[in-house]
C-alpha positions, 0 to 999 in steps of 0.5 A: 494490480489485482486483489485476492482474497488475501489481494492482487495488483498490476500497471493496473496495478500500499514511533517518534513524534515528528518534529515542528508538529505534534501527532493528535490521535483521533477520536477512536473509543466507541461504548464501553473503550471498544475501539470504532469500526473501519468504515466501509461505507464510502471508498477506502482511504489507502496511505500509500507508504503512510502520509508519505507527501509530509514526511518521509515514506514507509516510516513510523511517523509516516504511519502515525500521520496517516492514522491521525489524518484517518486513513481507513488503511496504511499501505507498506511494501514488504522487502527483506534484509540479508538476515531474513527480517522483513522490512517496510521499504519501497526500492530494492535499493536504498540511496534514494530514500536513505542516507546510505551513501553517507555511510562509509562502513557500507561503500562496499554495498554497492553492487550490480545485480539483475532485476527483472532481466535489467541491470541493477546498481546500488545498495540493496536491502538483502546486503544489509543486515536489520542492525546494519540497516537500523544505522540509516536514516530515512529522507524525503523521496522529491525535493519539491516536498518538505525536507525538514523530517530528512535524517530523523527516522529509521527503516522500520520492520514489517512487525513495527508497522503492524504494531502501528496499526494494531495500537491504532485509537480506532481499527485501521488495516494494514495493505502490504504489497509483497515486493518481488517475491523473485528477487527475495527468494534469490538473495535471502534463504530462511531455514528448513526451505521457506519461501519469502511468502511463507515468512510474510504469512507467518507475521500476518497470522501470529498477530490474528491477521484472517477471514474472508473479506467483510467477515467478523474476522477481517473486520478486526483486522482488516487486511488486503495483500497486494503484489505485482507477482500473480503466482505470488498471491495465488501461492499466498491465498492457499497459504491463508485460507480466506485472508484478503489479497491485491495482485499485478502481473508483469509477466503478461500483456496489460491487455492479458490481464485486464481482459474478461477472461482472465477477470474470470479467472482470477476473482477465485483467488483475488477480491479487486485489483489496484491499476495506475489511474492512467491506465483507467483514464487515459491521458494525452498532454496532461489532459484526462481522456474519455474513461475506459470501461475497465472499471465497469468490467471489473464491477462485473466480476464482482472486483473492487477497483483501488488505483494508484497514486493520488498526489497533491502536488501540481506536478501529478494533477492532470490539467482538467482538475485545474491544479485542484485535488479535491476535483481529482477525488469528486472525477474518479470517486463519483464519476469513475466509481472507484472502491479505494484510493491510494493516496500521498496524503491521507489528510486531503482525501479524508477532509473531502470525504468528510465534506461530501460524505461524512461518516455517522455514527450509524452508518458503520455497516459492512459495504455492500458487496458488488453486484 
């Protein structure tokens, strides 16, 4: 994925309380009831679709975890729905996180289109309309992961996950990934010509969503805005005038794009960009191998680097950390030099940060800029 100053990514590449567990805000009011800064001296802590290894993805409570576990950003994929309201939701398609299939009203829904050159069958979101859709209920993506949240929290809207965010007791932004832009523009038409890309800009600016990276403006309201679509972010960063954005382009070769060149190019538009951990280090029989230089490269072009996805679970651990996700974050933050992580659960990520680095009460100056 690649950032751009809204954000660009790739293979290289983001309300009810839960049941069994109640949802403690953190400490968030600084002097005088102002809300504390985000930190931006150590990597940025990214819950990837909220705390999504507790409770189910891309839902309130997913959020709300997340903020109480101190993610510095709640990440969310942007989809949209038949009549044209833009949701937080992962896959084109809803049986694999929904009870959708339960639903006999919707048996008709399931239906084949191509996506991406491939056949694609399922319930997609833009069959649905948002009161269709709020009928559903939201279920844990792996079975190995704690089912007892399955049927208790619906699809929210992008506006809702925005209002997690800004209700938050201390700033945390918001990491949207604009999914298949292409697809949206094919199934959903929005009046007088708009484009998917145009609705999701019109959110981020009605709630004052802006600036360029680190100003006084972004740091209100932070904001990254990821997509595997370059042309995508590069219409969007023209659209937003400073916001900050990550991209990831599938139509090009992994080698195209992580190339000097086309770093060269794309840092006009983009602040990083957001690649599968594996691709920065490479694996073979669940063994890390020697890193490549991407990061380095990436650093020289003044690009910050965000990988993906960082899981507890034994099933995602590389044999080197020894089952250990503790290790995992010590190799790639101290050893790699990553600016951000995408992680499935904000709390380990956090509780390590705070160990090795914890966070002053002084120490809320602005990151520096890459050199």
């Amino acid at each position: 994925m690649i950032l751009t100053r809204c954000l660009p990514l790739i293979w290289l590449f983001l309300l009810t309380a839960c049941a069994g567990r109640t949802l403690y805000p953190l400490p968030g009011k600084g002097g005088k009831g102002a809300k504390l800064p985000i930190q931006t001296s150590r990597p940025y802590n990214i819950a990837h679709r909220g705390s999504n290894g507790e409770i189910p993805e891309e839902t309130a409570a997913a959020y709300l975890r997340a903020i109480e576990e101190g993610a510095d950003f709640i990440e969310t994929d942007v989809l949209s729905t038949k009549d044209g309201v833009l949701i937080c939701f992962h896959d084109f398609t809803l049986q694999n996180t929904t009870n959708v299939a339960s639903h006999k009203e919707f048996a008709d829904r399931n239906r084949t289109y191509e996506v991406q050159g491939s056949n694609m069958t399922g319930f997609f979101t833009f069959d649905f309309t948002l009161k269709e859709l709020k009928k559903l209920r939201t279920k844990q993506r792996y079975s190995f992961r704690d089912q007892q949240y399955n049927g208790k929290y619906p699809i929210i809207t992008f506006e809702e996950f925005i209002t997690i965010a800004r209700d938050a007791p201390r700033v945390v932004g918001i990491y949207p990934e604009i999914k298949n832009p292409v697809l949206m523009n094919q199934h959903v038409k929005w009046p007088g010509g708009k484009r998917f890309e145009d609705k999701v800009v019109e959110t981020l600016k009605k709630y004052g969503y802006g600036g360029s990276y680190l100003s006084k403006k972004w740091l209100k309201k932070p904001l990254f805005i990821q997509s595997f679509a370059p042309s995508s972010l590069v219409y969007i960063s023209n659209l937003t005038d400073d916001v900050t954005v990550l991209t990831e382009d599938t139509n090009q070769t992994y080698a195209e794009i992580t190339s000097d060149v086309y770093f060269n190019y794309i840092k006009q538009y983009v602040v990083g960009i957001g690649p599968w951990k594996d691709t920065v280090v490479p694996v073979s029989n669940n063994y890390t191998q020697a890193p490549t230089d991407l990061v380095k490269r990436a650093h020289a072009h003044n690009l910050q680097v965000h990988p993906y996805t960082y899981r507890n679970e034994n099933e995602f651990l590389h044999f080197n950390f020894s089952q250990d996700p503790y290790k995992e974050y010590e190799y790639w933050i101290n050893e790699i030099g990553v600016d951000g992580l995408f992680t499935d659960f904000t709390g380990s990520l956090h509780n390590y940060q705070e160990w090795t680095s914890p966070l002053s009460e002084t120490s809320k100056s602005p990151r520096k800029l890459l050199t």
